[in-house]
C-alpha positions in Angstrom: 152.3 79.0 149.7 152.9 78.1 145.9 152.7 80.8 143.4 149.4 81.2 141.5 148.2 81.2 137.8 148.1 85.2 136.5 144.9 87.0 136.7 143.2 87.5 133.6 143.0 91.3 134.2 147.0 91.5 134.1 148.9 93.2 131.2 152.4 92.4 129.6 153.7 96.2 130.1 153.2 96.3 133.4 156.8 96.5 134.3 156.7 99.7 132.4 154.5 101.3 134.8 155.0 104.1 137.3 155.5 102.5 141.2 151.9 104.0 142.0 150.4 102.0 139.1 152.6 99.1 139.5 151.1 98.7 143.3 147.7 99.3 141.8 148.0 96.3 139.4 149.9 94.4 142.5 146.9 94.8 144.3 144.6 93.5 142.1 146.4 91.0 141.0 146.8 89.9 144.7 143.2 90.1 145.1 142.6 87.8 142.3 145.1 85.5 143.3 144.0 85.3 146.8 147.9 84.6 147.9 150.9 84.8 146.3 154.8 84.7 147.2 157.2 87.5 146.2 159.0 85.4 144.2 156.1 84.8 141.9 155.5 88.4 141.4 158.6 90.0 141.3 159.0 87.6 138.1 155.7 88.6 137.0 156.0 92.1 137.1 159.8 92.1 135.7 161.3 94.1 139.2 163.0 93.2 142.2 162.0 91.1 145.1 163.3 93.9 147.1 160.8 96.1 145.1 157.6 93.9 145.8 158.7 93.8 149.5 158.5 97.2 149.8 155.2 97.8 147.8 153.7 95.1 150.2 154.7 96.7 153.4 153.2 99.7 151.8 149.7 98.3 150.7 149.7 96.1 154.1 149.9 99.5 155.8 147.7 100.7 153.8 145.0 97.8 154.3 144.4 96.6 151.2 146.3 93.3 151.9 147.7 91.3 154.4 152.0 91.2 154.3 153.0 87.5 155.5 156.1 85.9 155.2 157.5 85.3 151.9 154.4 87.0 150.0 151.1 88.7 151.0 146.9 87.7 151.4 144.2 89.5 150.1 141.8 91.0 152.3 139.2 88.7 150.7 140.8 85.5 151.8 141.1 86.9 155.4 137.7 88.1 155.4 135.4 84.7 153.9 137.9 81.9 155.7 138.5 81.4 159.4 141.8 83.5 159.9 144.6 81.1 161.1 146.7 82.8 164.1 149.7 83.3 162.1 147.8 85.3 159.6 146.0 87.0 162.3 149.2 88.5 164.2 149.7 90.3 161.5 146.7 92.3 161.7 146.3 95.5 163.3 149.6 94.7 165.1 150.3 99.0 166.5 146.5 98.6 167.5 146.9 95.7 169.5 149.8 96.7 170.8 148.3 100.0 172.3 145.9 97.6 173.7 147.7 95.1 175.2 149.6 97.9 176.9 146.2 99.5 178.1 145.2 96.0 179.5 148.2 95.0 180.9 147.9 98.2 183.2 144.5 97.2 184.7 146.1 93.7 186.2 146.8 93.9 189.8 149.8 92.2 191.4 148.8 89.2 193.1 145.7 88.8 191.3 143.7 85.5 189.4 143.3 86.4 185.8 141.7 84.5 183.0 142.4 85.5 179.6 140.4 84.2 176.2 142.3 82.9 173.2 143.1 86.1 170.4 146.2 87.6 169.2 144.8 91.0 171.1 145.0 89.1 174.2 148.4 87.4 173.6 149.7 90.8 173.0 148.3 92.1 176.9 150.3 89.2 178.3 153.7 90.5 176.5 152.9 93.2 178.6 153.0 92.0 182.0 156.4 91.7 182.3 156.6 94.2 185.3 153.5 92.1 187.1 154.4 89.5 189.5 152.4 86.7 191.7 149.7 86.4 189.3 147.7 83.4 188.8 146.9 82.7 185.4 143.8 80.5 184.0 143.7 80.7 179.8 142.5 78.3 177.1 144.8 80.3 175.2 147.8 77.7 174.1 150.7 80.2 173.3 150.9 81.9 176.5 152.7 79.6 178.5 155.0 80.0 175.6 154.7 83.7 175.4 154.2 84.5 179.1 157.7 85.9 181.0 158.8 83.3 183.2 159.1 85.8 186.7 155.3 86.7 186.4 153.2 84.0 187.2 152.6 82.2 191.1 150.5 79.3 189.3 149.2 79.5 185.5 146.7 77.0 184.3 145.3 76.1 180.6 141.8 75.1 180.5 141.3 71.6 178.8 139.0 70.4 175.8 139.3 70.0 172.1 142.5 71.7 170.7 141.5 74.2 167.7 144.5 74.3 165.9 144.3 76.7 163.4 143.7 79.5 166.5 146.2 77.2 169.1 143.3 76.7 172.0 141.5 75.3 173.8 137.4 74.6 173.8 135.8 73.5 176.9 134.4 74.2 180.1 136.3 76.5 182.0 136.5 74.5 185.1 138.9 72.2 186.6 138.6 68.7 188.7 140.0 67.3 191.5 142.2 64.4 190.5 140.1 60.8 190.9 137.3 62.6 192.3 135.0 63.8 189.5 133.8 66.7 190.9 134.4 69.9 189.4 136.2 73.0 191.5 134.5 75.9 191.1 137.2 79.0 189.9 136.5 82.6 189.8 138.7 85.8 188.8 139.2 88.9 189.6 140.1 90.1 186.6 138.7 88.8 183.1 140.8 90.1 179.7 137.9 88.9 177.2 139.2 89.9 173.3 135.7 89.7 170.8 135.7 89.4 166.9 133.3 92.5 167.1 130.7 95.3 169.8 127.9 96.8 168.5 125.4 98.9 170.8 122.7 96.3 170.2 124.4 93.1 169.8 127.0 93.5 172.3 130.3 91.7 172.0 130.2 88.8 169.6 132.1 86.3 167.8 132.1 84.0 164.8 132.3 80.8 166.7 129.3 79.2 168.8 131.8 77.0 171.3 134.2 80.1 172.0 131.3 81.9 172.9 130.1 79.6 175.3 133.3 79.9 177.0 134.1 82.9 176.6 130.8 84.1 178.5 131.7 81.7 181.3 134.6 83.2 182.1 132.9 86.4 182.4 130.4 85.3 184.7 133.5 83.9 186.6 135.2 87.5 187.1 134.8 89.9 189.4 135.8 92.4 186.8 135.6 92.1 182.9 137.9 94.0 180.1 136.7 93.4 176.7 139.6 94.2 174.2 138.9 95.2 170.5 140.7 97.1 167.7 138.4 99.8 166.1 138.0 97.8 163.2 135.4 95.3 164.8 133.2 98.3 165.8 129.6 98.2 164.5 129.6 94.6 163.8 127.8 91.8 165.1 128.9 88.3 164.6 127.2 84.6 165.1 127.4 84.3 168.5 126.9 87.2 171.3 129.4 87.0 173.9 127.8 89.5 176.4 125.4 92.4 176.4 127.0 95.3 176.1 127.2 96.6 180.2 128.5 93.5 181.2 132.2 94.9 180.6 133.8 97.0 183.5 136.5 98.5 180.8 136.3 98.6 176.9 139.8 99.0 176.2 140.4 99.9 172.0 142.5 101.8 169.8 140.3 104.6 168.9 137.9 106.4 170.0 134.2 104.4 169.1 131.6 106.3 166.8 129.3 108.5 168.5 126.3 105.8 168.7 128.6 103.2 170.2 130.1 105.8 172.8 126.6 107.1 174.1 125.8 103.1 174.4 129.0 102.5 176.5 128.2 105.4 178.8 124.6 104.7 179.2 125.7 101.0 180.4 128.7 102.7 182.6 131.2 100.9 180.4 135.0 103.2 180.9 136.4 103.2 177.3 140.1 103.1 177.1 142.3 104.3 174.6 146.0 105.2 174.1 146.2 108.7 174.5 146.4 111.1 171.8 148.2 113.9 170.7 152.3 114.0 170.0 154.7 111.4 172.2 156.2 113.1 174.6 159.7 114.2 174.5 163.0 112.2 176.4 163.8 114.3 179.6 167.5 115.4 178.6 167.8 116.3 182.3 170.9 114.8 184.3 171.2 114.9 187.9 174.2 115.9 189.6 
């Protein structure tokens, strides 16, 4: 990521700002730039890299842009070009987490699972570490990599076209016998399906046409269906519908949905997950004797 030309808004005195308006010029400038390294603005706005580290942690937290290593996005560049995964898995990274966790507790041992491609996804599978004899089908390419080792009784990656810039797979979500030509149909019992957005209308979507196809095909193939989905996709509706909204078993989220999309998710008997709320619970300072 090379550093890019200053923003025409910028001043000269900005180094003589207060923090709070030195991360309010950061910001735009950022915005403006589309990306930048830390390097380029800690020269730029006369601190320390140390400084602009810490003032992007706090605007990434804060949403206005995205942190990545060795400088920071804007929200504008995530939002009008197709998000690679790296810049993805730094999105809504506690969200996903919550969910993953969520997920990962509706997998049976001993089941057939397939999982879609998505950093919400990938973050379910770091999760199973306590499951065992699974069978795993994905078009996901990182979770071989990402899967723990003692898990999985057989886990298989659906071929096709390899999209690079999300690391799967596009295809049919079917296998052959070897010589034979004839395709073996596969079903699941579980489905963990993550979607770029869920309205009450349009369902669970996403951007692109071909992961749609497939990602519909794997829930007609499961016995059960999870959709995942941080609150931010909530309300939207993207390209290409995935599924009709009572076509999920489990919605599993971050937060509560909006009144509208809740009363839509109980009329199609959809259980909504999310992490529970309210304080952590205290360690048990008990010992037994």
């Amino acid at each position: 990521m090379s550093p890019s030309p200053a923003p025409r808004s910028t001043r000269p005195d900005q180094a003589a700002r207060l923090p709070a308006g030195r991360k309010a010029d950061l910001a735009l400038y950022v915005s403006e730039a589309g990306q930048v390294t830390v390097g380029a603005l800690a020269e730029h706005f006369g601190v320390s890299a140390d400084t602009i580290r810490r003032d992007l942690d706090q605007l990434d937290a804060d949403g206005v842009l995205v942190r990545t290593h060795g400088g920071a996005v804007s929200q504008s560049v995530m939002e009008t070009t197709e998000k690679k995964l790296d810049l993805r898995l730094r999105l809504q990274t506690s969200a996903k987490d919550k969910i993953g966790a969520l997920a990962a507790g509706l997998v049976q041992d001993g089941s057939v699972i397939m999982i879609n491609a998505g950093t919400t996804t990938l973050a379910a599978v770091r999760h199973l570490d306590k499951h065992r004899n699974l069978t795993v089908a994905t078009n996901n390419l990182r979770i071989p990599i990402e899967m723990p080792p003692d898990v999985c009784r057989d886990l298989y990656v659906f071929g096709g076209a390899v999209r690079l810039s999300g690391q799967s797979t596009i295809g049919p979500v079917g296998f052959q016998f070897a010589g034979s030509g004839n395709d073996l149909d596969v079903r699941c019992d579980l489905a963990l399906i993550s979607v770029g957005a869920v309205s009450a209308d349009g369902g669970y979507s996403t951007s692109n046409l071909a992961e749609a196809v497939m990602m519909s095909e794997m829930v007609a193939r499961a016995s059960r269906v999870a959709i995942l989905a941080d609150s931010t996709k909530f309300g939207r509706q993207l390209f290409a519908q995935v599924a009709e909204l009572g076509r999920a078993d489990y919605f599993v989220t971050d937060q509560a949905p909006p009144p509208d999309l809740a009363k839509a998710f109980r009329k199609n008997n959809v259980e909504v997950l999310t992490p529970p709320t309210g304080p952590p619970d205290k360690p048990d300072m008990r010992q037994d004797f």
